[in-house]
C-alpha positions in Angstrom: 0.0 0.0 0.0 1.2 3.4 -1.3 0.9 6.0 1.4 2.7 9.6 1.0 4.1 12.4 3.0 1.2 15.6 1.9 1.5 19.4 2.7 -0.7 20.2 5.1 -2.6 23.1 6.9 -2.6 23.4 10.7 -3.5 25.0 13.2 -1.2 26.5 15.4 -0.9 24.4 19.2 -2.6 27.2 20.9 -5.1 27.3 18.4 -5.8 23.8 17.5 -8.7 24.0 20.2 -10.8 26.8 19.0 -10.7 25.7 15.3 -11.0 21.7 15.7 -14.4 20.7 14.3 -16.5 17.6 13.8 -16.8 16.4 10.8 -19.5 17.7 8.5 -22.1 14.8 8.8 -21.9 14.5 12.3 -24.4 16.5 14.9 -27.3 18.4 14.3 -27.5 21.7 12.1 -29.1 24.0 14.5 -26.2 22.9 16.9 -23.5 23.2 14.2 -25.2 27.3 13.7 -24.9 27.8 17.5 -21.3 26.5 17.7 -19.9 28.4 14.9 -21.8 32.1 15.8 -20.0 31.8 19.7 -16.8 30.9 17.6 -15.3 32.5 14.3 -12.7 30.1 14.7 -14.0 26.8 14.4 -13.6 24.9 10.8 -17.3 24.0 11.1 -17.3 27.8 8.8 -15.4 25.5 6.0 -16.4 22.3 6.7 -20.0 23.2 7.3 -20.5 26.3 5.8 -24.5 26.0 5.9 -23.9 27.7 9.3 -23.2 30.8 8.1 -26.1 30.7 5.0 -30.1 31.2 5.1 -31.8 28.3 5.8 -33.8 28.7 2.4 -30.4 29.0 0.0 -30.0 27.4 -2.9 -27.5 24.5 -3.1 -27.6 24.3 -7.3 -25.7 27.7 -7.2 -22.6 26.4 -5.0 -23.0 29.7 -3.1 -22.2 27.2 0.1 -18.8 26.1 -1.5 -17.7 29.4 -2.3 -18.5 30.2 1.2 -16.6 27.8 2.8 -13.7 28.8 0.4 -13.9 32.7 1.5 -14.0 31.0 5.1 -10.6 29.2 4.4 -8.7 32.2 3.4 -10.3 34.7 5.9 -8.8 31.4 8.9 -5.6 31.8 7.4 -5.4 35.8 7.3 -6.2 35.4 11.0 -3.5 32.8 11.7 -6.0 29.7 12.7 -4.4 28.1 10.0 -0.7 27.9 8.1 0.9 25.6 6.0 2.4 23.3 8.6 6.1 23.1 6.2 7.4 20.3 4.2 5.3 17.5 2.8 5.2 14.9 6.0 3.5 12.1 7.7 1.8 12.7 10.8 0.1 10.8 13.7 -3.0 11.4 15.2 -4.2 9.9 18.5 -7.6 10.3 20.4 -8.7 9.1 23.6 -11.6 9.2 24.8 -12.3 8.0 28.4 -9.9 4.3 29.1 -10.3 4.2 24.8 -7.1 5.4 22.8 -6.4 5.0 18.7 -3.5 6.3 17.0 -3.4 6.3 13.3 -1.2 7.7 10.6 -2.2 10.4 8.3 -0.9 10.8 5.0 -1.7 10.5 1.3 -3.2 7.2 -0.1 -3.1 7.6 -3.9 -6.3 8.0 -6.2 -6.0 5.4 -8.6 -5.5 2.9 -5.3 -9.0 3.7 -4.3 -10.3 2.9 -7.9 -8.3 -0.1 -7.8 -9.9 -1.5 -4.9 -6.8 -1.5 -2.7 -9.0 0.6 -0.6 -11.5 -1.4 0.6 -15.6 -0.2 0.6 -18.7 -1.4 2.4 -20.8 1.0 1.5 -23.1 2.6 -0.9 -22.5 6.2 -1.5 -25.4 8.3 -2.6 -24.9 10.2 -5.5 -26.2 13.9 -5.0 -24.2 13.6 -1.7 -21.1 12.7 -3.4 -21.7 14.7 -5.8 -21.8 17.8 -3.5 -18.9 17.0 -1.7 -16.6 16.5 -4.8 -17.6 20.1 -5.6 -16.7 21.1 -2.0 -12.9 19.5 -2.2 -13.5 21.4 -6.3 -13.8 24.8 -5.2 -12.3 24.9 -1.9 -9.1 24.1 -3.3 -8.7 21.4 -0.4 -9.7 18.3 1.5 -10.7 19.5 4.3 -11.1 16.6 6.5 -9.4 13.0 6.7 -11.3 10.0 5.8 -11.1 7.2 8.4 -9.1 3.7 7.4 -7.9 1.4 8.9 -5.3 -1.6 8.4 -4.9 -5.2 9.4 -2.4 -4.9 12.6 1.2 -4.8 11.9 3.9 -5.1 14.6 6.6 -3.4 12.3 4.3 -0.4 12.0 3.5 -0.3 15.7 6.9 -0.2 16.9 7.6 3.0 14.7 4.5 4.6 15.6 5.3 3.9 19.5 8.9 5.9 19.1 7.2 8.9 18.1 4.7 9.2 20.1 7.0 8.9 23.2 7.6 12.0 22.6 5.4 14.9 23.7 2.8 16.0 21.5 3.1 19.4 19.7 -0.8 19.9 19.5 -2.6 18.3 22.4 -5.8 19.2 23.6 -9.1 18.4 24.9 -12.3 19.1 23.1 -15.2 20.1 24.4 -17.0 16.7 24.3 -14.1 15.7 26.8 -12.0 13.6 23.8 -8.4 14.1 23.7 -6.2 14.7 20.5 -2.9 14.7 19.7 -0.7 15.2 16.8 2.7 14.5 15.8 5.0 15.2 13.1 6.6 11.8 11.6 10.5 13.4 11.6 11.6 10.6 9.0 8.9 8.8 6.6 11.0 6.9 4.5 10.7 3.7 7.2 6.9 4.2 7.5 6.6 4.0 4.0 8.6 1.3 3.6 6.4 -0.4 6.5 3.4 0.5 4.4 4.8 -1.3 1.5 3.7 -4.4 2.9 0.1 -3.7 4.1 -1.7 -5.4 0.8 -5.3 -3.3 1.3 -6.9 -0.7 3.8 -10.4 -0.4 4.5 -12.4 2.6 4.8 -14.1 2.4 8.3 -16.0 5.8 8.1 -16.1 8.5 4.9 -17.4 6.7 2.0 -18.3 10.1 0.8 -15.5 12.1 1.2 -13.3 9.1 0.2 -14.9 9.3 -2.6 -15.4 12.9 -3.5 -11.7 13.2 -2.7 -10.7 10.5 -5.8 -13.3 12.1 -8.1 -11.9 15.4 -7.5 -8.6 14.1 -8.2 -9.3 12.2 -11.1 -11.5 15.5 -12.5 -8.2 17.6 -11.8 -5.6 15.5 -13.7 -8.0 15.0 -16.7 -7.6 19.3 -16.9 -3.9 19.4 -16.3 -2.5 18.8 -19.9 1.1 17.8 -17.9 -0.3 15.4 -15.5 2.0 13.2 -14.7 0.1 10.9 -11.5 2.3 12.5 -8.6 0.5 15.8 -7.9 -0.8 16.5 -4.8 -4.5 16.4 -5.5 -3.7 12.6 -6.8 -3.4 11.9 -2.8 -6.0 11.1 -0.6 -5.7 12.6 2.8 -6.6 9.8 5.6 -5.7 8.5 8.6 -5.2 4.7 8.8 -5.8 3.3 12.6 -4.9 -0.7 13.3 -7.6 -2.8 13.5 -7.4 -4.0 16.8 -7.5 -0.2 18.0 -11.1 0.6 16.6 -14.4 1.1 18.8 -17.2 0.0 17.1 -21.0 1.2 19.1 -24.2 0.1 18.0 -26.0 2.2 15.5 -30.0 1.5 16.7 -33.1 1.9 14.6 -35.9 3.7 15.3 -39.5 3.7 13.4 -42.3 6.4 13.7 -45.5 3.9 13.7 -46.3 0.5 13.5 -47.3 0.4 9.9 -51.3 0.2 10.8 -50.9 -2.4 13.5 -51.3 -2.2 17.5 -48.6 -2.8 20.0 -50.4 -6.2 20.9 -50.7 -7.2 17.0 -47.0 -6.0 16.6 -45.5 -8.1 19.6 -47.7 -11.2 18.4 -45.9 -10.9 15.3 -42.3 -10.9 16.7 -43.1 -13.5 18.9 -43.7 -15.4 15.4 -40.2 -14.5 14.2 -37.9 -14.8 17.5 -37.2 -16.0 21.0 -39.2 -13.4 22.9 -39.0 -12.3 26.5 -39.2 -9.1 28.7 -35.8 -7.6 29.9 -34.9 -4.7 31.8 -31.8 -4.1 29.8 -31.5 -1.5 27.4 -28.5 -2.8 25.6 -27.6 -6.6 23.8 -25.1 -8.6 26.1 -24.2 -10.5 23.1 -24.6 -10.8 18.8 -27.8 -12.8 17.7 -29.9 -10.3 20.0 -31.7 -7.5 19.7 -33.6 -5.8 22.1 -36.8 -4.0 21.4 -38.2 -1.2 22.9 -42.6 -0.7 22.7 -45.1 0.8 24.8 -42.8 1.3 27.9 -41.0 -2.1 28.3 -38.0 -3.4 26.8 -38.1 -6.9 25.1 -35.2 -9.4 24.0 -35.2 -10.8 20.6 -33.1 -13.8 20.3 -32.4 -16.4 16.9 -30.1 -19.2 16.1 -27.6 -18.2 14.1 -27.7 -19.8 10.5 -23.6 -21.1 9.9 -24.6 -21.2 6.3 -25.5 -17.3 6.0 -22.9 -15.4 3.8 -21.4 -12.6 5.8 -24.1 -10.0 5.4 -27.0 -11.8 5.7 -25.1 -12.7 8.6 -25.5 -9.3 10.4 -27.7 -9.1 13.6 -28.9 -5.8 11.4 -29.7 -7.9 8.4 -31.5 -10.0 10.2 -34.2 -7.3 12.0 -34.3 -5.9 8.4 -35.1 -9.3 6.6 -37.3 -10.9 9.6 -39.1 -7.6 11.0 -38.3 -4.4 9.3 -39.1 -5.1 6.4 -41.8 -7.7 6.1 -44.0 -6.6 9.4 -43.0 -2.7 9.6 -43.0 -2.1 6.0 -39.2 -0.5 6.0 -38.5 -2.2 2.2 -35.9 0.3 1.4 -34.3 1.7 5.2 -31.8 3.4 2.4 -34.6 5.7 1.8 -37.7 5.6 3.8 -38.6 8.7 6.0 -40.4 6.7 8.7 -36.7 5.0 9.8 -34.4 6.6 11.7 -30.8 6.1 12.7 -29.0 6.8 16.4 -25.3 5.8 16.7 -23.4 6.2 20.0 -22.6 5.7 23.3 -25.8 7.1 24.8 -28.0 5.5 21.6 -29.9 3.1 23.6 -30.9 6.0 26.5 -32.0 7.8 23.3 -34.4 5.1 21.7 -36.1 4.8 24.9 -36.3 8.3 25.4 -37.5 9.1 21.9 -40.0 5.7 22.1 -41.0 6.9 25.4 -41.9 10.5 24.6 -43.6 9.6 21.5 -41.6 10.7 18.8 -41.3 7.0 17.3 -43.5 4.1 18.0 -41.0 1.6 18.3 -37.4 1.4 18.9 -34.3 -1.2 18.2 -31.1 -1.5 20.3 -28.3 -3.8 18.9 -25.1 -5.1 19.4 -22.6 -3.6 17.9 -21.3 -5.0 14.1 -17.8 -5.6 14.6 -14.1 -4.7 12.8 -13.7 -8.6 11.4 -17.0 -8.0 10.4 -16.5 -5.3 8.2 -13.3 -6.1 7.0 -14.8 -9.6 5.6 -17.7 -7.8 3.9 -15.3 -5.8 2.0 -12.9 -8.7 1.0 -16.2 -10.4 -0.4 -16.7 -7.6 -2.3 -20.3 -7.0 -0.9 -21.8 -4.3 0.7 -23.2 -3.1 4.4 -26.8 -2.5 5.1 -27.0 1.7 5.6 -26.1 2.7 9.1 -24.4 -0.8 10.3 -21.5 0.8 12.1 -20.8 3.5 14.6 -17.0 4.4 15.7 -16.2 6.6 18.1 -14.3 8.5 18.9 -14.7 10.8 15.7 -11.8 12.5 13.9 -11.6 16.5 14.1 -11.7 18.3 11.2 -9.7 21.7 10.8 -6.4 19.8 12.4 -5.1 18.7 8.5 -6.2 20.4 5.7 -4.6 19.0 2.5 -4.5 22.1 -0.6 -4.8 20.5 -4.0 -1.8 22.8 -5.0 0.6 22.5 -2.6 
């Protein structure tokens, strides 16, 4: 696997607080708004710039893009971001409670993602690609890393471990409580090298961007009449975290009504399909479970596993879809259909009884979580996840590496 030192743009240490952001698909909009008004600082302004538009504007005109490109320059006049030096490696740790990953960032090339030695297991949706290829377009810049990870290699560990003895030049905590730190790689050439034998990485989180980011590239080169494949915008910006180091929480299902039937005619009809009984648990102790929240109890719903299932009908989430979802609650495409929703996270199952409770959906679905080997053996296979199948957390900041297509 090809990975490559990039130009960057930082923040400086004393900064790298104030401008950190979530990503752009994480957390509410109204929230986002609120956040970036108390601070002109944060990269939400470029990686979100909906914050600072009408609610009403128009999309088809890019006037968001543009936006977050005048945001971009006005955080570099004002020294919240500069170009971090030579083209480097860097690693990036978070730690969030007794949790702690630590991945490399660098450049994967383009033409490895459309080779498949970037792994997928998801669909992308095409307007949503589509607008983010335009964002990394007309910014100028990827503006956040996707997430990757790698089957665990000692070699790599051991040269990631010497670095990070070291003190961290940007260390911080984030509001949210999550720690993260960065270090500059002082000599690539061995992680490279270390690289060189990693035969495939799999994108854990940012199908979209990971793919915006390989479009854009691709679109660039076919326009640059000297192309000759080692540009920067033919590199990828992610950070690539060992397997074994991923935290994988359950992403639970919610539904707004019970597709014409009553509680009672609901429950008979999962007690048709599964091991039924009462619990007071909110959360799975274990795979082939899911527990169901209706009408002010919870309920656990147990099945034998079938050994002859191929590995994604093999999912606890494949099988609520295929036994109950789909056939009982009408959910035929949860892709698409408004009445599903989706809550990942550590607090998820507080929040489907909450949001069952209150009346906002009519029934509610807590699962165990899908896990890395999991993923990693849908993607060899070449097949693809049901929508919202995996949660990690900790999420990446945004705003700490911002790769320029020009540098």
């Amino acid at each position: 696997m090809r990975i490559q030192p990039i130009h960057v743009l930082q923040p400086p240490p004393d900064r790298a607080r104030a401008v950190a952001s979530l990503p752009y698909d994480v957390g509410d909009l109204e929230d986002a708004r609120r956040e970036a008004e108390e601070n002109p600082s944060s990269f939400l302004h470029v990686e979100r710039p909906e914050v600072d538009l009408p609610a009403d504007f128009d999309p088809s005109t890019g006037l968001h893009h543009q936006t977050a490109r005048r945001n971009l320059e006005r955080l570099l006049r004002a020294g919240d971001l500069m170009p971090a030096g030579a083209a480097a490696l860097y690693i990036y740790r978070i730690t969030m409670g007794s949790h702690a990953q630590t991945g490399i960032v660098g450049g994967f090339h383009v033409e490895d993602y459309y080779a498949d030695l970037i792994k997928k297991h998801e669909k992308t949706k095409k307007p949503t690609e589509d607008d983010r290829t335009q964002h990394v377009l007309q910014v100028g810049a990827q503006t956040g890393p996707i997430f990757l990870l790698y089957a665990d290699r000692p070699a790599i560990d051991a040269l990631v471990s010497q670095i990070v003895a070291e003190p961290a030049p940007i260390d911080f905590v984030a509001n949210d409580g999550i720690r993260h730190e960065v270090w500059r790689v002082p000599d690539s050439e061995p992680v490279r090298a270390a690289f060189a034998e990693v035969p495939l990485v799999y994108v854990a989180d940012g199908h979209h961007r990971a793919a915006a980011a390989s479009r854009a590239g691709r679109e660039r080169a076919a326009l640059n009449p000297a192309h000759h494949g080692d540009e920067p915008y033919n590199w990828v910006m992610a950070v690539t975290f060992p397997a074994s180091q991923l935290q994988v929480l359950a992403y639970n299902r919610l539904v707004k009504d019970l597709n014409g039937l009553t509680p009672a005619a609901l429950l008979a009809e999962v007690r048709r399909r599964f091991d039924v009984a009462e619990t007071t648990e909110a959360r799975p102790s274990a795979a082939a479970q899911v527990h169901m929240r209706l009408a002010g109890k919870w309920y656990v719903l147990r099945w034998q596993p079938d050994p002859a299932a191929d590995p994604v009908a093999a999912l606890d989430v494949s099988v609520l879809q295929d036994r109950l979802l789909g056939p009982v609650l009408g959910i035929a495409d949860p892709r698409n259909n408004s009445r599903i929703e989706y809550v990942g996270g550590v607090d998820s199952a507080e929040q489907v009884q909450a949001r069952v409770d209150d009346g906002r959906a009519a029934v509610g679905f807590s699962l165990f979580p899908t896990n890395v080997r999991q993923l990693m053996a849908i993607a060899d296979a070449g097949q693809i996840m049901p929508p919202k199948s995996t949660w990690f957390e900790p999420k990446l900041r945004s705003g700490l590496f911002v790769h320029p297509l020009d540098a």
